[in-house]
N, C-alpha and C positions, 0 to 999 in steps of 0.2 A: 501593552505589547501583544494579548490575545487579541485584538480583535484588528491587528494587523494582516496583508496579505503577503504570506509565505510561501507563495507559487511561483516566482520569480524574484525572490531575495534568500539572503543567507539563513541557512534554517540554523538557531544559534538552541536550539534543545537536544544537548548532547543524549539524555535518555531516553529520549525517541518521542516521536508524535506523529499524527495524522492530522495534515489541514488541506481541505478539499472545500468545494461546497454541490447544495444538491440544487436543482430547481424543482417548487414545490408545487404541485396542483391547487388552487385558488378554491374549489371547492371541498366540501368537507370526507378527509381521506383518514388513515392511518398503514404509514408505509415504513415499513423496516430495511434498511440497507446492512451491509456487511463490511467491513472493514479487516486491518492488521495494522498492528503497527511493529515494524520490521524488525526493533531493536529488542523484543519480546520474543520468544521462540514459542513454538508450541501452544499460542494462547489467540484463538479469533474472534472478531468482537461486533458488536451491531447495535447500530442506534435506531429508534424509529422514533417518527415525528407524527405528532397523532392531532387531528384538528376536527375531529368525530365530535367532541364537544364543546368548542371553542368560543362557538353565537353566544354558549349561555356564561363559561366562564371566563371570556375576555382573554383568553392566554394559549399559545401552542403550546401544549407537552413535546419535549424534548427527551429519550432516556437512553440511556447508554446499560451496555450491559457484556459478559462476556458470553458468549453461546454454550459455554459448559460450566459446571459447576465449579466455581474458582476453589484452588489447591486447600486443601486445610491449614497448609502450616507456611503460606506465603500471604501478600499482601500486593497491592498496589496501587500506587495513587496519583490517580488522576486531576489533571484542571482543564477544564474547557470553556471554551471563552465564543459564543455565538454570536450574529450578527444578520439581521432578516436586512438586505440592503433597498435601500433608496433608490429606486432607478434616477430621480432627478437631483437631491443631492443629500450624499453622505452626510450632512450635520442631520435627515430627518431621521437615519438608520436605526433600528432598535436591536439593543444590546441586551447579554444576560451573560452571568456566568457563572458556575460550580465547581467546587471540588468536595473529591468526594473519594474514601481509602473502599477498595474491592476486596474482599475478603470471603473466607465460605458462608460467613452469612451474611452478607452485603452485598449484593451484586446483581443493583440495581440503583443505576444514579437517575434520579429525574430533574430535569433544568424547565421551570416556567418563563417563559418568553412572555410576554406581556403585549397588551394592544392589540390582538386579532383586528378588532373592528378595525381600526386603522390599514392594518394589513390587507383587508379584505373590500376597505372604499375606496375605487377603481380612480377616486379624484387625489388619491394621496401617495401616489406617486410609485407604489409597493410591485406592480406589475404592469403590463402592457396590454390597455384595454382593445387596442386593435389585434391582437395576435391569437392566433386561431386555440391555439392551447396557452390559455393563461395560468401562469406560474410566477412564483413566487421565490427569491432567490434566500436562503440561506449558507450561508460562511460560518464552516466550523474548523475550530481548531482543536485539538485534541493534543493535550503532550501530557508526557512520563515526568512526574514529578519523585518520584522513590517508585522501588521495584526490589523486593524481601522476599528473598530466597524461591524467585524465580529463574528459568533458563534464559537471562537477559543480558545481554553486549552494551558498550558502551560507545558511542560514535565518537571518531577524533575532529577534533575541533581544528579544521581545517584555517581559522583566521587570526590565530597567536601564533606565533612562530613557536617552535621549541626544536633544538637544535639535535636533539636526541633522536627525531624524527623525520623533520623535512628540511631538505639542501636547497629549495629553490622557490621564489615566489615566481605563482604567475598570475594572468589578470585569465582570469575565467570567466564571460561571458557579463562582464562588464564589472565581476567579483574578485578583488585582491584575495588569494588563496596562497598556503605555503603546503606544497606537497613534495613528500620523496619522489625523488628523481631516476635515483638510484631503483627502488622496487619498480617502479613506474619500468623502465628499463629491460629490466627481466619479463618484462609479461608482452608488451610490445612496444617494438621498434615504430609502428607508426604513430603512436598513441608519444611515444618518447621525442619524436621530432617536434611535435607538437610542442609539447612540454616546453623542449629546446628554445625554440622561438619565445616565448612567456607570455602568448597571445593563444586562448581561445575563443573563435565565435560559433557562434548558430551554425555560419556556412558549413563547418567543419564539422559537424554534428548531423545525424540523421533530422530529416525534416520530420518537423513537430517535434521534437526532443524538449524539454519543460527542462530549466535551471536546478527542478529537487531532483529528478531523476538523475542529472549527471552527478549528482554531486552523491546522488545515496553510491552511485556507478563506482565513483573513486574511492568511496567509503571500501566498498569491495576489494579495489585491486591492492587497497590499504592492509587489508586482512580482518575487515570488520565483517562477521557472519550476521547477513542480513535477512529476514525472512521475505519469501517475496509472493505472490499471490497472484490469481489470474489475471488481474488489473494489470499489472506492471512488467510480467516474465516478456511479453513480447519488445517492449522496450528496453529491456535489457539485451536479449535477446539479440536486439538491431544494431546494439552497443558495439558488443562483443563481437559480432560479425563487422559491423563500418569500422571499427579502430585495429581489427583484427587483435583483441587480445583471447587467447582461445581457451584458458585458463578460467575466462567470466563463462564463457559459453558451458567448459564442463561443470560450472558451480550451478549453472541454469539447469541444466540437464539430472546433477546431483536432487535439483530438487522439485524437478516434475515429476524423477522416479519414487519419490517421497511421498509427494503429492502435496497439492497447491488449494489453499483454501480457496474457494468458490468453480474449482475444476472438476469435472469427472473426470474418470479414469480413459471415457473415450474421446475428452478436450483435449484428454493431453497424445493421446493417439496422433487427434489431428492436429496437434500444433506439431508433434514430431514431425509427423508427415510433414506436411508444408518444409519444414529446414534438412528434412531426409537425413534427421536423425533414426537409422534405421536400428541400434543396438538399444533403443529405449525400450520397445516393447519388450527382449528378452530380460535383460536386466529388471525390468519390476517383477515379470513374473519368476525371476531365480528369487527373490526375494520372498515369494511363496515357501515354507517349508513345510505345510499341510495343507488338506483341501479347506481347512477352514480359513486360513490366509488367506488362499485362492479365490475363495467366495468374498471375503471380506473384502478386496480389491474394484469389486462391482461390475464386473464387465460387462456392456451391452451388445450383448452378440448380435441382434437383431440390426442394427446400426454398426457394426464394425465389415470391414476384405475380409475377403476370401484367406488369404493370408496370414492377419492376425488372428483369425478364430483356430487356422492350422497349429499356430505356436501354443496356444492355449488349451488346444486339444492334446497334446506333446505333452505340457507339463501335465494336467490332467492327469494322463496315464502315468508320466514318471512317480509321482506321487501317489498314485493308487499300489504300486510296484513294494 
């Protein structure tokens, strides 16, 4: 079931996962990416894929990790299920997989991928020897197998009925779903006609919209506290504004003033900007109640308007006062 694609089917790990994939440089790298996985609060994570020694031991290092020192007195456990794929065909694809519990002393998963060579002979099908930057495709899945005495949500399982919950099936984007109608209702009227009818497609959807994005979407309007990150706020973002439910827009807003893993404090300036959300910038800096806050917030004055440096200058002194 890991080394399935989850990018356009029902994602059935209620406590939460990350499946994406990367495309990899063909020669010998070691590159760190950043991740979240949503249903995790508070906790950001990164995998790097390292083939710095590969010629000699035949294998990609794969390692997963969190970016700060996991809590003392929680735990959590991971499986993830890789996949380096076949450009010509999926039976030659190599697979690997781990689990592995994260703890304060633990927290460091390494997964050996196996057959570099393979990977790396331009006749065996791994990458595209005419393409100007050759790379190499890995598929990773990542899900929440236990999560102890973490700040962690549980998503609703959108594909059993249960009557305590949702009044209406619809077909979502080629996916039988049973969602409240009722809450759906209260948040928008255009998003509830929808509903109405028991047909969603793509057309009805902001273009480029991905199957997990709407469905983490409705996770939301469900009342599921989802964590969200640079990667995906403008997607939601697009949500909230195309279905007009405006209730997603201020939970987006709640949490750029938060602050969004892999965002600066002047990303999030300009994503304001751009949708002229102009109460973000006061709102994080009320949020300052010393100058040590205020510094702690990071602001790049050199790259910010005339404007926002004025607001900053404000608090600044309020705070001096």
């Amino acid at each position: 079931m890991l080394h399935q694609d989850y990018i356009g089917k029902p994602n059935p790990f209620l406590l939460g996962s990350n499946c994406r994939y990367v495309d990899f440089p063909i020669e010998k790298k070691r590159i760190t990416y950043f991740f979240c996985i949503p249903t995790i609060h508070n906790v950001n994570w990164k995998f790097t894929v390292d083939t710095t020694n590969s010629e000699e031991t035949n294998i990609v290092k794969f390692s997963v990790s969190q970016k700060k020192t996991p809590k003392a007195y929680g735990s959590i456990e991971l499986e993830v299920g890789l996949v380096v794929e076949n450009l010509e065909s999926s039976e030659h694809s190599i697979r690997a997989i781990g689990r592995y519990e994260f703890t304060k002393d633990t927290n460091k998963m390494i997964i050996d991928i196996p057959g570099y060579d393979r990977i790396n002979d331009g006749k065996q099908g791994f990458f595209d020897e005419k393409a100007e930057e050759k790379t190499f495709k890995i598929r990773y899945n990542i899900v929440v197998k236990s999560s102890r005495l973490y700040d962690s949500v549980e998503l609703f399982d959108f594909y059993h009925f249960d009557s305590t919950i949702f009044d209406v099936e619809v077909n979502v984007l080629g996916h039988q779903m049973f969602l409240s109608k009722k809450l759906i209702s209260l948040q928008s009227l255009h998003l509830y006609h929808m509903i109405e009818s028991q047909n969603i497609n793509y057309s009805d959807l902001p273009t480029g919209c991905f199957f997990y994005i709407f469905h983490d979407f409705l996770q939301i309007i469900h009342g599921v506290d989802l964590q969200l990150d640079n990667e995906n706020i403008s997607e939601f973002l697009e949500l909230a504004y195309h279905l007009e439910v405006p209730r997603v827009t201020e939970y987006c807003k709640r949490q750029m003033i938060r602050g969004l893993d892999g965002m600066t404090t002047n990303q999030m300036v300009e994503l304001a900007e751009k949708w002229s959300f102009w109460d973000i910038v006061p709102r994080k800096l009320a949020q300052a109640h010393c100058l040590t806050d205020l510094k702690a917030q990071e602001w790049d004055l050199d790259e910010l308007e005339r404007d926002v440096i004025d607001q900053i200058t404000r608090r600044l002194f309020e705070l001096n006062c």
